[in-house]
NUMI-941010 format. One record per residue: residue number from 0; residue in one letter; chain; z, x, y of N, C-alpha, C in turn. Coordinates in steps of 0.05 Angstrom, whole numbers, plus 32768, in hexadecimal, padded with zeros to 4 digits. Each point is the difference from the previous one (the first is absolute). Layout:
! NUMI-941010
NODE   pos   code   unit   n_pz   n_px   n_py   ca_pz   ca_px   ca_py   c_pz   c_px   c_py
NODE   NUM      A      A      Z      X      Y       Z       X       Y      Z      X      Y
...
This chain:
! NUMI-941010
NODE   pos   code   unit   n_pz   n_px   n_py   ca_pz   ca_px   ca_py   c_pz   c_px   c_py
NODE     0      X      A   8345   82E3   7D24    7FFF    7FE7    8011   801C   7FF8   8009
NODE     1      X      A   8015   8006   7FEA    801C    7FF1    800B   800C   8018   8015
NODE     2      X      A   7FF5   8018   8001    8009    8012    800E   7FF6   7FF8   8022
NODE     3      X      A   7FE5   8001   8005    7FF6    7FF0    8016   800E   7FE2   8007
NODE     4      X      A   8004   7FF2   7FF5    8001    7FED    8003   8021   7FF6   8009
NODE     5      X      A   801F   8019   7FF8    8011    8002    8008   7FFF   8014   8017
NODE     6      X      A   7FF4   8012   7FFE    7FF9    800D    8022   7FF8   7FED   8014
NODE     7      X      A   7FEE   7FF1   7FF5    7FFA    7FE8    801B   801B   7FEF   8000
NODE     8      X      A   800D   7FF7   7FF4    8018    7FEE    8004   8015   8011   8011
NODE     9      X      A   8006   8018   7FFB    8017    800F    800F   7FF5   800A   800B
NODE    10      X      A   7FEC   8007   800C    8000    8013    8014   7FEC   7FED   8017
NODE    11      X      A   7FEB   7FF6   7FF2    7FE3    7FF2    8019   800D   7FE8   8002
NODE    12      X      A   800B   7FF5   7FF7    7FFF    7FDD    800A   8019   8000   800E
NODE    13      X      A   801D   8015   8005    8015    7FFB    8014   7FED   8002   801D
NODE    14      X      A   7FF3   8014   8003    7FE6    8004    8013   7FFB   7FEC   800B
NODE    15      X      A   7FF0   7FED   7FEE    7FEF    7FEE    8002   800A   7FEA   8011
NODE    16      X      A   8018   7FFB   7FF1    8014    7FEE    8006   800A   8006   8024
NODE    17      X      A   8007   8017   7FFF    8012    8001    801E   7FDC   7FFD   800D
NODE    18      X      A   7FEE   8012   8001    7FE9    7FF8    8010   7FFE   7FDC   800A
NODE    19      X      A   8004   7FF3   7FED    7FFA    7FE5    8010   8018   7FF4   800A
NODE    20      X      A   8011   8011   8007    8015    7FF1    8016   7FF4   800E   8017
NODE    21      X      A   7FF5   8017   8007    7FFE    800D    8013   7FE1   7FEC   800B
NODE    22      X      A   7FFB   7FF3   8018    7FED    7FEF    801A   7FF4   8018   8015
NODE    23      X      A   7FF0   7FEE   8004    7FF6    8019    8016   7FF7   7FEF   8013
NODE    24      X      A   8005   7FFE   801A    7FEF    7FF9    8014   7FE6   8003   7FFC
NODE    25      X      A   7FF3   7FE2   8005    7FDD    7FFC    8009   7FF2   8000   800D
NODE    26      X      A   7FEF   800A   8001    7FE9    8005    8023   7FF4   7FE5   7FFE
NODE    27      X      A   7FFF   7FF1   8011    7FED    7FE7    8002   7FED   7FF7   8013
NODE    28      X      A   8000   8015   8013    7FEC    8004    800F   8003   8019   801A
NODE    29      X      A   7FED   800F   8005    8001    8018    800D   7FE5   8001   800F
NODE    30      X      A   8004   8003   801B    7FEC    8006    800E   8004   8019   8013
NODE    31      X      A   7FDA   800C   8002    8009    801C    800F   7FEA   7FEE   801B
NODE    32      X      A   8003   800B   801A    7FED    8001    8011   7FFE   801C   800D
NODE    33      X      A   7FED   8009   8005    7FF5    8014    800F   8001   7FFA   801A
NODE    34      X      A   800D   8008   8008    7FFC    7FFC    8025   7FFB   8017   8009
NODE    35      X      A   7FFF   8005   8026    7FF1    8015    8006   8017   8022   7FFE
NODE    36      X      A   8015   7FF8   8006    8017    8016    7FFC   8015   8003   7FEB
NODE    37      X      A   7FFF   7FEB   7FF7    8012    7FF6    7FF2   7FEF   7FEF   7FE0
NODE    38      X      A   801A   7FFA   7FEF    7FF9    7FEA    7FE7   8012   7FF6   8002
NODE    39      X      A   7FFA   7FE6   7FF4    8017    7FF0    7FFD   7FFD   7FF5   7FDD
NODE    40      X      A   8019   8002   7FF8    8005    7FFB    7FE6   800C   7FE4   7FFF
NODE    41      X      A   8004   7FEC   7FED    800B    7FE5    8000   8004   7FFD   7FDC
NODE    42      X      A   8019   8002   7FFC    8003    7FF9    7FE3   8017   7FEA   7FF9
NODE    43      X      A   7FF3   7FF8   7FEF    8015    7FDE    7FF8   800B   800B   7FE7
NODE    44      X      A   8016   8000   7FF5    8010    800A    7FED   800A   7FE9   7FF5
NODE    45      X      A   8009   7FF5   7FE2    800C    7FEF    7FED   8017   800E   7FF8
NODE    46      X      A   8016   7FF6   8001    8011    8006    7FF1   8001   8001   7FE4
NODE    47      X      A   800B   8006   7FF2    8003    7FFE    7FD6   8014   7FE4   800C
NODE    48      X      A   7FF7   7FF5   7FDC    8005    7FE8    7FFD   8020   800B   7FEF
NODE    49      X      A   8004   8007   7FF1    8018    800B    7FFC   800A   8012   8012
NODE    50      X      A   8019   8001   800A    800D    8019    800C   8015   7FED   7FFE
NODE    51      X      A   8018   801E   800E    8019    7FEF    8004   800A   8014   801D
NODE    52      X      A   7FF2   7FF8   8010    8005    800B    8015   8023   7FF7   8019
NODE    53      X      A   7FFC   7FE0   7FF4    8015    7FED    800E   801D   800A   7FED
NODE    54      X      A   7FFF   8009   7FE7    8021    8010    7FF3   7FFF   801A   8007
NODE    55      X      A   7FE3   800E   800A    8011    801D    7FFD   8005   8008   801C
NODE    56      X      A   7FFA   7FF4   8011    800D    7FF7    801E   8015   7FF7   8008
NODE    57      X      A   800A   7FEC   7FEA    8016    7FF7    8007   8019   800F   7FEA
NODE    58      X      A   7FF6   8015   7FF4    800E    8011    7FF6   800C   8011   8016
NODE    59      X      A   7FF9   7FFC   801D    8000    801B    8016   7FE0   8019   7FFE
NODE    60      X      A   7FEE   7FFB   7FF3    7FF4    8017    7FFD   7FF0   7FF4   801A
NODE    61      X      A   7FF1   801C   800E    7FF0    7FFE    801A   7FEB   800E   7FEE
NODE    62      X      A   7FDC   7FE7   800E    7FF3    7FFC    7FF7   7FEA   8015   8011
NODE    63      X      A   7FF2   8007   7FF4    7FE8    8012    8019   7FE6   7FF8   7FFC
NODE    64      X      A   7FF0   7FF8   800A    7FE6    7FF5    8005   7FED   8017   8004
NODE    65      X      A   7FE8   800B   7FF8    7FF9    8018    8008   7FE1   7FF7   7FF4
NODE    66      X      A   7FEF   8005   801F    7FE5    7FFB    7FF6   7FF3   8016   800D
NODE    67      X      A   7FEF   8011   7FEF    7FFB    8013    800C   7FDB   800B   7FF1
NODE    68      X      A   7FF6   7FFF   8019    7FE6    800C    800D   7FEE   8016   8005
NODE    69      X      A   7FF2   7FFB   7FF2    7FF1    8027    8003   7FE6   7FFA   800C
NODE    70      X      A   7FF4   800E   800C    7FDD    7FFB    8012   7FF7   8016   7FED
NODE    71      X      A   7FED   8010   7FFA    7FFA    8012    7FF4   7FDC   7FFC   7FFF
NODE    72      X      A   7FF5   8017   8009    7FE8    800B    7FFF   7FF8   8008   7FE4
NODE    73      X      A   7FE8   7FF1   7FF4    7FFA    800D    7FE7   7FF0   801A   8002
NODE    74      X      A   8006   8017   7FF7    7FED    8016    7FF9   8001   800A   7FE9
NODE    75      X      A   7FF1   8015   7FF7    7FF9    8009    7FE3   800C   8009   7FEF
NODE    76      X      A   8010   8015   8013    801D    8006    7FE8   801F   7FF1   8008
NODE    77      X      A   7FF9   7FFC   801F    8023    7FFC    8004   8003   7FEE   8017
NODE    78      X      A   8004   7FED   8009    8000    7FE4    8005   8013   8007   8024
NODE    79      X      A   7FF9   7FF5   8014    800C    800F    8016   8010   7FEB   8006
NODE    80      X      A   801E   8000   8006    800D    7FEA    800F   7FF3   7FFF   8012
NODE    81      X      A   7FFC   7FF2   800A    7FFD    7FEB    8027   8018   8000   800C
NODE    82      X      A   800E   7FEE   7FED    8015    7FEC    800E   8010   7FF3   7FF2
NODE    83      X      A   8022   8000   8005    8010    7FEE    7FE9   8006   7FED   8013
NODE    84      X      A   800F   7FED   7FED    8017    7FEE    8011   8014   7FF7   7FEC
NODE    85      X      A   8017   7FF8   8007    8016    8001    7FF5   8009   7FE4   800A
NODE    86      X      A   8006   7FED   7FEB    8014    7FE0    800D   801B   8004   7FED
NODE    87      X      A   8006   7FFF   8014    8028    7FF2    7FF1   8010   7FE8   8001
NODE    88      X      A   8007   7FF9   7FEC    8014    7FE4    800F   8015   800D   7FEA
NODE    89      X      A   8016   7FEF   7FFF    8020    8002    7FFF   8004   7FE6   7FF7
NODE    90      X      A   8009   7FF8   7FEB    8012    7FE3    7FFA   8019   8006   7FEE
NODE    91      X      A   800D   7FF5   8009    8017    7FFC    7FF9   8011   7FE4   8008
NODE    92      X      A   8010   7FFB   7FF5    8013    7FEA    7FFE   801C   7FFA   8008
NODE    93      X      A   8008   7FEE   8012    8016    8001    8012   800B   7FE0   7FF1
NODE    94      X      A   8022   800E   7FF3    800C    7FF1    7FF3   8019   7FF7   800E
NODE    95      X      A   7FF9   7FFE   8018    800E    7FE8    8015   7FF1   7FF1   8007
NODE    96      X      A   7FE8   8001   8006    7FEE    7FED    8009   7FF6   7FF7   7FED
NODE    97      X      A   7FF6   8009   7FE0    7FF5    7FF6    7FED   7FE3   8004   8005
NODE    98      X      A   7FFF   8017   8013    7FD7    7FFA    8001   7FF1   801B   7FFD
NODE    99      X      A   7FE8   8000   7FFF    7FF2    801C    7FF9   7FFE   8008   8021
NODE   100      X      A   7FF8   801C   7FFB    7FF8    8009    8019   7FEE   8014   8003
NODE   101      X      A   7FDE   7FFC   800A    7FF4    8015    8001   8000   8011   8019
NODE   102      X      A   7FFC   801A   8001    8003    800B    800D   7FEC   801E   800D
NODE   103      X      A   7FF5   7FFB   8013    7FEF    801B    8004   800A   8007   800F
NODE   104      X      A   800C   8023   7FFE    800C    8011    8013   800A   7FFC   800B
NODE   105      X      A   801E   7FF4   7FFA    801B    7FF1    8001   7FFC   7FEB   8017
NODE   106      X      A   7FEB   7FF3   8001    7FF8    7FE2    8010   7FFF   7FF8   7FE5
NODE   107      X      A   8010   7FE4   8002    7FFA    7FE4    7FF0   7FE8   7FF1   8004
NODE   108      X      A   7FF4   7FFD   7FEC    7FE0    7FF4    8006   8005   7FE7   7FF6
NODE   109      X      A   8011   7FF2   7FE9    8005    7FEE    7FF7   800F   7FFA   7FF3
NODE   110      X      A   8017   7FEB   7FF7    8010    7FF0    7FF5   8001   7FEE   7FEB
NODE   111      X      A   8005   7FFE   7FF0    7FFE    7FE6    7FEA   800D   8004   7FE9
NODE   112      X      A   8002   7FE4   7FF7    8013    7FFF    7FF2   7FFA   7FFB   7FDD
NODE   113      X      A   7FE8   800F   7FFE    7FE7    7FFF    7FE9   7FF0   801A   7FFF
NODE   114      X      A   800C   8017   7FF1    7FE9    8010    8002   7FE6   8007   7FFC
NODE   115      X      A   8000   7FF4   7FEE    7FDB    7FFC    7FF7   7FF3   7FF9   8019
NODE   116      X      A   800C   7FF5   800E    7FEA    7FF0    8014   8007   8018   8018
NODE   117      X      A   8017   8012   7FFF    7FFF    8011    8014   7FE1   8018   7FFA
NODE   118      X      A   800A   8003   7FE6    7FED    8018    7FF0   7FDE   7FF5   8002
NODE   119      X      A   8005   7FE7   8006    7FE8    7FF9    7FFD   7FF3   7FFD   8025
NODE   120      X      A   8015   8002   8015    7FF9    8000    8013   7FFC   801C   800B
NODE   121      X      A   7FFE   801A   7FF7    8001    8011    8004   7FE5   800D   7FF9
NODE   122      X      A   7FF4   7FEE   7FE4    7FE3    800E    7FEC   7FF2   7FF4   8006
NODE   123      X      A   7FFF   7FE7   800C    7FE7    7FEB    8001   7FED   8009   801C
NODE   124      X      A   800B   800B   800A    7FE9    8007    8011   8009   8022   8011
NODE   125      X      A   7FF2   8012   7FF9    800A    801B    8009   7FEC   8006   8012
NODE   126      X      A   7FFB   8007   8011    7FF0    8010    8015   8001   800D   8013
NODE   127      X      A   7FFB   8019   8001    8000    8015    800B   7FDF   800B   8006
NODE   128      X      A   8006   8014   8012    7FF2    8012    800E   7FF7   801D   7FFC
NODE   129      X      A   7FED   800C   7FF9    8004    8018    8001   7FE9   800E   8015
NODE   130      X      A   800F   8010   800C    7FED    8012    8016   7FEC   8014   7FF5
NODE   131      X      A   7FE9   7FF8   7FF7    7FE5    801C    8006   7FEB   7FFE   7FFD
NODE   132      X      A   7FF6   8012   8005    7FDB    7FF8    8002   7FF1   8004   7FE3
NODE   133      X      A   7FEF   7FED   7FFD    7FF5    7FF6    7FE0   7FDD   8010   8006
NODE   134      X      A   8001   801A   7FF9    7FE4    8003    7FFD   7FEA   7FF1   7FEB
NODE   135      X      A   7FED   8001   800D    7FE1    7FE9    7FF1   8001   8018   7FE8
NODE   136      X      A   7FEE   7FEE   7FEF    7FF6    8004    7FE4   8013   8014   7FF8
NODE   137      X      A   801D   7FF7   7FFD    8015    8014    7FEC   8011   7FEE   7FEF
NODE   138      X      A   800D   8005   7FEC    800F    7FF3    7FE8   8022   8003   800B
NODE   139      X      A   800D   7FEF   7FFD    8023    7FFD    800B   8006   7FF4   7FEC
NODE   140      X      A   8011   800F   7FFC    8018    7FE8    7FE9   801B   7FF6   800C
NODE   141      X      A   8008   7FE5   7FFA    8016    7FFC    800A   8018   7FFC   7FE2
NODE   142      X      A   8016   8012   800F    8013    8004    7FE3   8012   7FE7   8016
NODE   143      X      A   8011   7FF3   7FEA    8018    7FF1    7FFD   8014   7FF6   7FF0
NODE   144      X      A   8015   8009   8001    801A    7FFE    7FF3   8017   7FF3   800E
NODE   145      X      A   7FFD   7FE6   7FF6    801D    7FEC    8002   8014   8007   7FEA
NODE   146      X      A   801D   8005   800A    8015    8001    7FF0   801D   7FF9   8007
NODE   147      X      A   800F   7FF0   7FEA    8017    7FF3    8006   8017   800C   7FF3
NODE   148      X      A   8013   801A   8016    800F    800A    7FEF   8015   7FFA   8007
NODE   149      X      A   8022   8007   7FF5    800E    8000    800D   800C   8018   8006
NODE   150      X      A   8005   7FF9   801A    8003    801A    8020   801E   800D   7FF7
NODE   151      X      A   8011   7FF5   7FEA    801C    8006    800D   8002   8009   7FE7
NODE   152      X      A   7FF5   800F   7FE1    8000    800D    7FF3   8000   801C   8003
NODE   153      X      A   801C   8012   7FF9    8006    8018    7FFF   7FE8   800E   7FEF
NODE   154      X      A   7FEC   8011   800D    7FF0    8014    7FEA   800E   8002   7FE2
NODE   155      X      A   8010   8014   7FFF    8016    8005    7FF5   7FF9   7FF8   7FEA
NODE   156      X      A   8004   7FDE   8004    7FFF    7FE2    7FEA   7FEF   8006   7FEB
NODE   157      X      A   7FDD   800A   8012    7FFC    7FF2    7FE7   7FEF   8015   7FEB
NODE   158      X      A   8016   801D   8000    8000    8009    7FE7   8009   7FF6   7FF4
NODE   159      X      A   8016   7FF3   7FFF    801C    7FF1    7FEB   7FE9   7FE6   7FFB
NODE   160      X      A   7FF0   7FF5   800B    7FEE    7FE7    7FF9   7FE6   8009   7FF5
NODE   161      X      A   7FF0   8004   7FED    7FE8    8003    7FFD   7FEB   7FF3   800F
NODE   162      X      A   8002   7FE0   7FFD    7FE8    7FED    8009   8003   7FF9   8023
NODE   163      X      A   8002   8013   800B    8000    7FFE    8019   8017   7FEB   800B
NODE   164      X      A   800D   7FFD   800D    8015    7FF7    8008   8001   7FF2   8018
NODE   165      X      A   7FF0   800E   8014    7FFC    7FF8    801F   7FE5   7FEB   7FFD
NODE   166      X      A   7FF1   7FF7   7FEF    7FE3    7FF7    7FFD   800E   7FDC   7FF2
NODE   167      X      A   7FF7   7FF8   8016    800A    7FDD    7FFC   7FE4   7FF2   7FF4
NODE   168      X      A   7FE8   8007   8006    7FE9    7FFC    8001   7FE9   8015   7FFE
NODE   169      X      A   7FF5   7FFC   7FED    7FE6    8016    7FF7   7FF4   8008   8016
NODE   170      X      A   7FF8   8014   800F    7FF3    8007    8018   7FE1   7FF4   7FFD
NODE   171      X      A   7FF0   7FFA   800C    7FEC    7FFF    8001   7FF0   8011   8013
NODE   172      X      A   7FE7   8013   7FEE    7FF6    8016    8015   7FDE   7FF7   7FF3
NODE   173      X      A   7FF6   7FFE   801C    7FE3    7FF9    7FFD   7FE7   800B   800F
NODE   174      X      A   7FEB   8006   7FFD    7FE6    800E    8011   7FEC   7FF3   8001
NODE   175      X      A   7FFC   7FFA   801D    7FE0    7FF4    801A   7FF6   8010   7FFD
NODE   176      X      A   7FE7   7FFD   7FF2    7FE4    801E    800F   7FF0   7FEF   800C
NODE   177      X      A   8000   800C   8018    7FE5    7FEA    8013   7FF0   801D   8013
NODE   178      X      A   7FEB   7FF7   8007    7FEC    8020    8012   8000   7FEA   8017
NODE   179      X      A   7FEF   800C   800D    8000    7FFB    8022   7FE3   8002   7FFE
């Protein structure tokens, strides 16, 4: 028993411990519509209530936003893409002006001087498009993966780091099955 019971102290509970600093972004509402060429996807995203997104920004680190989309046909052994889609934004922090800055595909989308509320203007409402035709009586799954890494981490790094290094925030990856 004291042998178990010092294995759980050194080895499972440092674990345990770092797991609950790590947040993950929340799905809080997601809608698909079927239209005639197209779908349209709509997802509302929550931020984690812990992060520290506003020091490791103003450390200089550039932030990457990455929400990413799969269409996929269900079949019996092996599941057919359709269709991806890919979102990016960019934040980072400008220490002459003192303000955040998001960014899609080096256009500035927004300014402020509060990041939470930038991070939060970026997740609260996502919607996109995807182009193709939805055959009757078949099974689709929709894959999705939100993740908050940082963009300006050398590969390199994070052998020398075990616990991931570029990962500011737990990714969140989740699956829609809806038929037609």
């Amino acid at each position: 028993m004291k042998v178990f019971f010092c294995y759980f102290f050194f080895f499972c509970l440092p674990f345990a411990l770092h797991a609950q600093d790590y947040d993950s972004f929340v799905l809080n509402y997601q809608s698909v519509q079927v239209l005639k060429d197209k779908i349209r996807f709509e997802l509302v995203f929550e931020q984690p209530k812990k992060h520290k997104i506003a020091n490791v920004l103003k450390k200089g680190a550039i932030l990457k936003l990455i929400v990413d989309t799969e269409l996929q046909q269900k079949k019996f052994l092996k599941n057919t893409v359709l269709s991806s889609h890919s979102l990016m934004y960019y934040l980072r922090y400008d220490p002459l002006t003192k303000q955040f800055t998001a960014m899609q595909d080096s256009n500035t989308i927004a300014r402020n001087s509060d990041a939470e509320f930038l991070l939060n203007l970026l997740i609260k409402n996502i919607v996109f498009e995807i182009p193709c035709r939805i055959e009757k009586r078949k099974q689709y799954v929709l894959k999705t993966k939100i993740d908050l890494i940082q963009s300006n981490v050398q590969s390199w790094f994070g052998v020398a780091q075990l616990l991931e290094p570029d990962k500011v925030i737990q990714p969140l990856a989740f699956e829609y099955d809806f038929s037609s």
